[in-house]
N, C-alpha and C positions, 0 to 999 in steps of 0.2 A: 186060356192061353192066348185068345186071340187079342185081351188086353194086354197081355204083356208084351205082347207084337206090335201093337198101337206104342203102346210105353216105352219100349225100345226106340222104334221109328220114331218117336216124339220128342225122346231123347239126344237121337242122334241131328234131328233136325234144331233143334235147339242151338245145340256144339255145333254145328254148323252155320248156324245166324251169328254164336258170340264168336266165332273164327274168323268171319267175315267182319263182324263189325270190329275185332281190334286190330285188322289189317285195314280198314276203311279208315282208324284214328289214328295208324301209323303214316299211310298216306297223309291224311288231312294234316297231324301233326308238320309231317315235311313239308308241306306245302306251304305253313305258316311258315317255317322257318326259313324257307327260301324268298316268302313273300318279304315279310321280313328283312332277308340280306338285301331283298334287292331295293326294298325304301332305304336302308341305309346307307348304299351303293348313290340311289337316285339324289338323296337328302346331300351326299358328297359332292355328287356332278353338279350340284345346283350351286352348293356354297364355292365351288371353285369356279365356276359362271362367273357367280355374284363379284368375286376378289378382281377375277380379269375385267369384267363391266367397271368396277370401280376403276382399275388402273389407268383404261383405255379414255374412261371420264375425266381423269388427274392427267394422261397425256393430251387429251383433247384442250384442255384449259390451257396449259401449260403454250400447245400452239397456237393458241387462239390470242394470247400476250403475246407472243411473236411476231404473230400477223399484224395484231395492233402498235406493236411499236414497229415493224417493217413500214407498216404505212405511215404515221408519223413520220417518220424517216424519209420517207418519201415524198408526203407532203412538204418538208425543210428543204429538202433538194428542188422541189419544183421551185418553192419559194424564192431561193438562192438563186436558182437558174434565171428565174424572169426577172426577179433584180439586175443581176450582173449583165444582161439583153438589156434592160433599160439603160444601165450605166453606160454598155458599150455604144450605143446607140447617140448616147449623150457626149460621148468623146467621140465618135465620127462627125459626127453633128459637129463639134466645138474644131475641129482639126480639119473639117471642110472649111470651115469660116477661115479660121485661121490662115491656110492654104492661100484660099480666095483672097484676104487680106493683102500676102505678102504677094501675091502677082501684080496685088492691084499699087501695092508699092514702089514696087522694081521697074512696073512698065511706064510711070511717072517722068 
Protein backbone atom coordinates (compact mmCIF):
# COMPACT_ATOMS: atom_id res chain seq x y z
CA UNK A 1 0.00 0.00 0.00
CA UNK A 2 2.63 2.22 0.76
CA UNK A 3 3.66 2.15 -3.01
CA UNK A 4 0.59 3.04 -4.01
CA UNK A 5 0.89 6.14 -1.82
CA UNK A 6 4.28 6.83 -3.44
CA UNK A 7 2.23 6.31 -7.00
CA UNK A 8 -0.41 8.33 -6.10
CA UNK A 9 1.67 11.32 -4.60
CA UNK A 10 3.87 10.80 -7.77
CA UNK A 11 1.18 10.98 -9.77
CA UNK A 12 -0.27 13.89 -8.51
CA UNK A 13 3.15 15.61 -8.42
CA UNK A 14 3.53 15.01 -12.03
CA UNK A 15 -0.16 16.82 -12.86
CA UNK A 16 1.06 19.24 -11.03
CA UNK A 17 4.64 19.91 -12.95
CA UNK A 18 2.38 19.51 -16.56
CA UNK A 19 -0.26 22.21 -14.97
CA UNK A 20 2.48 24.44 -14.31
CA UNK A 21 4.39 23.91 -17.25
CA UNK A 22 1.18 24.62 -19.76
CA UNK A 23 0.39 27.67 -17.83
CA UNK A 24 4.23 28.67 -17.91
CA UNK A 25 3.82 28.15 -22.22
CA UNK A 26 0.65 30.19 -21.92
CA UNK A 27 2.37 32.98 -20.25
CA UNK A 28 5.61 32.61 -22.54
CA UNK A 29 3.26 32.15 -25.55
CA UNK A 30 1.82 35.91 -24.55
CA UNK A 31 4.52 37.12 -24.05
CA UNK A 32 5.87 36.47 -27.50
CA UNK A 33 2.92 37.73 -28.89
CA UNK A 34 3.03 41.06 -27.21
CA UNK A 35 6.81 41.14 -27.80
CA UNK A 36 5.89 40.80 -31.10
CA UNK A 37 3.19 43.55 -31.33
CA UNK A 38 5.32 45.77 -29.86
CA UNK A 39 8.37 45.10 -32.69
CA UNK A 40 5.74 45.84 -35.00
CA UNK A 41 4.46 48.82 -33.20
CA UNK A 42 8.36 49.89 -32.89
CA UNK A 43 9.22 48.69 -36.75
CA UNK A 44 5.98 51.49 -37.46
CA UNK A 45 7.49 54.32 -35.15
CA UNK A 46 10.51 54.01 -36.86
CA UNK A 47 9.31 53.97 -40.57
CA UNK A 48 7.19 57.07 -39.71
CA UNK A 49 10.65 58.76 -38.23
CA UNK A 50 12.21 57.71 -41.25
CA UNK A 51 9.14 59.46 -43.82
CA UNK A 52 9.26 62.75 -41.39
CA UNK A 53 13.54 62.77 -41.50
CA UNK A 54 13.05 62.54 -45.21
CA UNK A 55 10.52 65.29 -45.40
CA UNK A 56 12.26 67.66 -43.16
CA UNK A 57 15.67 66.73 -45.41
CA UNK A 58 13.27 67.75 -48.95
CA UNK A 59 12.21 71.04 -46.72
CA UNK A 60 15.82 71.68 -45.49
CA UNK A 61 17.04 71.56 -49.29
CA UNK A 62 14.31 73.31 -50.54
CA UNK A 63 15.40 76.36 -48.00
CA UNK A 64 18.68 76.03 -48.38
CA UNK A 65 17.88 77.25 -52.48
CA UNK A 66 16.19 80.00 -51.07
CA UNK A 67 18.77 81.16 -48.93
CA UNK A 68 21.05 80.73 -51.95
CA UNK A 69 19.18 82.77 -54.32
CA UNK A 70 18.09 85.31 -51.40
CA UNK A 71 21.77 86.01 -51.29
CA UNK A 72 22.48 86.20 -54.83
CA UNK A 73 19.82 88.55 -54.77
CA UNK A 74 21.45 90.29 -52.40
CA UNK A 75 24.68 90.22 -53.87
CA UNK A 76 22.88 92.05 -57.23
CA UNK A 77 21.58 94.68 -54.91
CA UNK A 78 24.83 95.46 -53.31
CA UNK A 79 26.25 95.42 -56.72
CA UNK A 80 23.57 97.86 -58.14
CA UNK A 81 23.80 99.96 -54.98
CA UNK A 82 27.71 100.69 -55.37
CA UNK A 83 27.30 101.39 -58.93
CA UNK A 84 24.52 103.78 -58.74
CA UNK A 85 26.97 105.53 -55.46
CA UNK A 86 29.76 105.65 -58.05
CA UNK A 87 27.50 107.07 -60.82
CA UNK A 88 25.88 109.46 -58.28
CA UNK A 89 29.13 110.54 -57.23
CA UNK A 90 30.17 110.97 -60.81
CA UNK A 91 27.15 113.48 -61.47
CA UNK A 92 27.97 115.54 -58.26
CA UNK A 93 31.32 115.67 -59.26
CA UNK A 94 30.26 116.60 -63.08
CA UNK A 95 27.60 119.40 -61.61
CA UNK A 96 30.14 120.81 -59.09
CA UNK A 97 32.31 121.56 -62.05
CA UNK A 98 29.58 122.63 -63.94
CA UNK A 99 28.35 124.89 -61.22
CA UNK A 100 31.91 126.35 -60.69
CA UNK A 101 32.14 126.85 -64.48
CA UNK A 102 29.15 129.07 -64.80
CA UNK A 103 30.08 131.28 -61.65
CA UNK A 104 33.21 131.62 -63.18
CA UNK A 105 31.33 132.91 -66.32
CA UNK A 106 28.84 135.34 -65.10
CA UNK A 107 31.53 136.83 -62.80
CA UNK A 108 33.50 137.77 -66.04
Amino acid sequence: EGTEDDMEALLQFVGRLESELKMKEKVNSELLNQKDKDMEEMQRHMRNLEEKLKLKERENGELRQQVQALQSDLDSARTNLLSARDDLEKASGALTAYQKKEAEDHSD
